[in-house]
N, C-alpha and C positions, 0 to 999 in steps of 0.2 A: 554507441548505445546498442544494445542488443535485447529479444525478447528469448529469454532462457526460458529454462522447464520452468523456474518458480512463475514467474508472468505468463506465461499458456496457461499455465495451471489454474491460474488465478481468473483469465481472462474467459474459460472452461468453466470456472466456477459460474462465473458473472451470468453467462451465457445460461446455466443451468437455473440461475435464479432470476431469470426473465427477461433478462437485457438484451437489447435488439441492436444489432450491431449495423444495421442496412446501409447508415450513412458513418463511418466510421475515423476520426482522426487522431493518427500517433502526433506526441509531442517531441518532435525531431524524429528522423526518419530512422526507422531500427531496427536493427539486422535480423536475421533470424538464425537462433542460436538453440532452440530447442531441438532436443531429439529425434531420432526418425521414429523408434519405437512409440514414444508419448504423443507424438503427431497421429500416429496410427488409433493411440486409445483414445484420443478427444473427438480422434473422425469416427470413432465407435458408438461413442457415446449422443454425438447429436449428430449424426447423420452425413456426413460431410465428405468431402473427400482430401487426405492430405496433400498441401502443396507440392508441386512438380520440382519444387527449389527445396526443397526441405533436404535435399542430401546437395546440393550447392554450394561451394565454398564463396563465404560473404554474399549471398543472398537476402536481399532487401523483404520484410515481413506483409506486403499485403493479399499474399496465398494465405496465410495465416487467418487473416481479419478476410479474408473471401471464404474460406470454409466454414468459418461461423456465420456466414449469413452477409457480409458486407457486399453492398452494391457499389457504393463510393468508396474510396482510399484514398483521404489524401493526410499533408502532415506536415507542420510546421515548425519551423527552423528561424532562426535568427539570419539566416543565408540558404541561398538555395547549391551549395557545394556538394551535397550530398542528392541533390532532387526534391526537394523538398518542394512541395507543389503549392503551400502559402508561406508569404516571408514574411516575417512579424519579431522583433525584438520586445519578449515577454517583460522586458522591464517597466516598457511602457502600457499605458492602457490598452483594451481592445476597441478595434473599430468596432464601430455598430454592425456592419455589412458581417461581423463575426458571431455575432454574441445567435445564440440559443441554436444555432447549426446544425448540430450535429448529435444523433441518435449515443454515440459511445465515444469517450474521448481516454483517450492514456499515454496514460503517463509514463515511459518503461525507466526514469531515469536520469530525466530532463532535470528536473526543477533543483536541483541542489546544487546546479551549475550555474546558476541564475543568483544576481547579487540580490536584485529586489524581489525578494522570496514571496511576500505576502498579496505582493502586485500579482504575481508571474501565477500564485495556486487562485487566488479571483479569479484571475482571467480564465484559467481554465474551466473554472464553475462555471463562469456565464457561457463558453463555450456550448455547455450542455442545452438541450431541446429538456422541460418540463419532462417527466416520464422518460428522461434518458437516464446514463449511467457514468459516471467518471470512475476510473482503472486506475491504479497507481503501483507500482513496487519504487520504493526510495529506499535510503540509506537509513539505517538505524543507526544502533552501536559498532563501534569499531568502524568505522571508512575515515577517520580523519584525516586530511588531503586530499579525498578523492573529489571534494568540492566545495564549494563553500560552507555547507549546510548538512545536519544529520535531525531529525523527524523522531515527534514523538508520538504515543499515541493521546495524550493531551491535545496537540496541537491536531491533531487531524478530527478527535471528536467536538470541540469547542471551533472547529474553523466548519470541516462538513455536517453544518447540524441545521435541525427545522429553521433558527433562528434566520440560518442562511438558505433556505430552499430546498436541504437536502438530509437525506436519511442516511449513515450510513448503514449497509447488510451485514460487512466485515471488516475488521482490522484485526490483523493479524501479525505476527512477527513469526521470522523465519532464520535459524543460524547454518551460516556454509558454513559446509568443511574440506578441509584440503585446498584446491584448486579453484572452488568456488564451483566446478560443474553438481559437485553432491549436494546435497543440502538434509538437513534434520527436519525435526516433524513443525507442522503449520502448527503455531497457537493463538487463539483468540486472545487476544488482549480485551482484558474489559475497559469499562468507559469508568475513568477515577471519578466523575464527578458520583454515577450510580454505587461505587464501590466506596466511595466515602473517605478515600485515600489516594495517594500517588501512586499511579502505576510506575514503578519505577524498574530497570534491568542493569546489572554488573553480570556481565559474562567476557568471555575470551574471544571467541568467535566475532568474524561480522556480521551481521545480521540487517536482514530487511525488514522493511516496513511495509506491508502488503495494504492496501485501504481498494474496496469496494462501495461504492456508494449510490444511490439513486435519488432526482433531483427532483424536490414532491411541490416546487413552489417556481413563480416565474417571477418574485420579488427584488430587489436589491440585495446584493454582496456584499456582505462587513458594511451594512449600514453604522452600523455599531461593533468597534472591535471585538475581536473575542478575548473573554478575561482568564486566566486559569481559576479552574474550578475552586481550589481551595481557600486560596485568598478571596475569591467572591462571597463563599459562604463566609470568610474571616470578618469580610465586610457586612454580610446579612447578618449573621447572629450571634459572633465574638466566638462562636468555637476556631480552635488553630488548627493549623494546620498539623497534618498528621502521616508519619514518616510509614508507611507500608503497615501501618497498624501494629506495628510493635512496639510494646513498654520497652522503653529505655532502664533495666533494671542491672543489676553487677552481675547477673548471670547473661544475660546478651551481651555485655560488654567482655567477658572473658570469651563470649566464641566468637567476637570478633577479632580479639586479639588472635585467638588459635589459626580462623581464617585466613590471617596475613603469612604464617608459614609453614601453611598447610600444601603442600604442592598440586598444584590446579586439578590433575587428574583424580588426585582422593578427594578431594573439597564437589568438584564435581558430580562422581559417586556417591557422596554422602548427603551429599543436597546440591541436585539439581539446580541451575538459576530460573527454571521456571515453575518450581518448586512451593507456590505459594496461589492464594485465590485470584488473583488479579489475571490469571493466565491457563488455559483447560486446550489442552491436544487437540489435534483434531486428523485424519489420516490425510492423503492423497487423495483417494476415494470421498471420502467427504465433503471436502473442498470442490475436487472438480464437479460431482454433483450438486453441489451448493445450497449442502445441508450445515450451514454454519453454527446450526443450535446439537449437532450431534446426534442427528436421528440413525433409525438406523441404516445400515450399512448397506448398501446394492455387492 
């Protein structure tokens, strides 16, 4: 597990949108894999100084989470092979002696390696102190194999919601390219249930699932599962469900037929896959100041 540019970035952002990082814990311990230059611009940006490991080869990330503010660092693991300074098998419940701990908790990576998914992103809620903040970059599209599990943004706004203690700030999706060091532009994902539709994404690239969230309630977790948005309404008021908001008509179905042997890079070019309302850019800059409504630009 490793914290890349897109997780600094992210974790940059948090930071910029009020998150206190003082008591701080990674979910499994992880590496630091961010740039020396981007290190430099988030120490720019809140004051900090870049970790002394940051040009370290396998360098463990709590310089990272100390230049944002972290007084404590620590981080949990299934085993303590890597250092992991609490040992907790996320399948199972949390101790009590765990639950509301800790000011900032994240996620760079962990939870899709975890069979019991639903248990393992609880526990990490309760992890959270009232007025803290939960951090995540997961797997979107495209990782199949890389773990059990790939993240939607359905799933993180019906699981991180008031219902359960928590607001989210951002969720966002992100597509690497090449090597997985590059990456394309952050996009907000909206919330389907306010969009009245499936967020849904067909692209080539892999792609992360970034989620920002802060914890506004010291309630119970999934007192009551979370249901997807559309088949809830299907069940309130008989309207159905509704595929990205477009008519099913002979002229969609011819460009989809066209889609299938169109060669990626034109079909690309010609409609983007984030191409539609469900999803609005957002820069580097934006992000890491944590202007997630797109104000303007520093």
């Amino acid at each position: 597990m490793g914290l890349d540019n897109t997780a600094a970035q992210a974790l940059c952002g948090a930071k910029s949108a009020g998150a206190d990082f003082t008591s701080t814990l990674m979910i499994g311990r992880q590496w630091l894999g961010a740039s020396p230059g981007l290190m430099s611009r988030i120490a720019s940006i809140h004051g900090g100084t870049p970790p002394a490991e940051v040009a370290a080869d396998r360098a463990f990330a709590e310089g990272f989470f100390e230049m944002l503010g972290a007084k404590r660092v620590d981080s949990l693991d299934y085993s303590t092979f890597e250092g992991a300074t609490v040992q907790h098998d996320l399948n199972q419940p949390l101790p009590d002696t765990l639950r509301a701990k800790y000011d900032l908790v994240f996620d760079g990576g962990t939870l899709e390696h975890i069979f019991n998914f639903p248990q393992a992103l609880k526990s990490c809620m309760e992890l959270v102190r009232p007025g803290g903040h939960f951090v995540q970059v997961s797997n979107g599209n495209n990782f199949m194999g890389h773990g059990f599990w790939q993240i939607s943004p359905e799933l993180i706004y019906r699981s991180l919601s008031p219902a359960n203690g928590f607001q989210p700030l951002a969720v966002m999706v992100r597509e690497l390219h090449g090597d997985g060091h590059r990456a394309g532009k952050f996009h907000i994902a909206r919330d389907p249930d306010a969009l009245g539709w499936r967020v849904e994404l067909s692209n080539r690239r892999p792609t992360y699932l970034v989620t920002i969230a802060r914890r506004i309630g010291d309630g119970p977790v999934f007192a009551e599962p979370p249901q997807q948005s559309d088949y809830q309404r299907l069940w309130g008021t008989g309207e159905g469900v509704r595929e990205g908001a477009v008519e099913v008509t002979l002229a969609s179905r011819a460009i989809a037929a066209i889609r299938k042997v169109v060669p990626g890079h034109v079909e690309r070019a010609i409609r983007p896959p984030f191409a539609n309302k469900a999803y609005r850019a957002l820069s580097d800059d934006e992000v890491m100041l944590g202007q997630f409504e797109g104000r303007a630009r520093a």
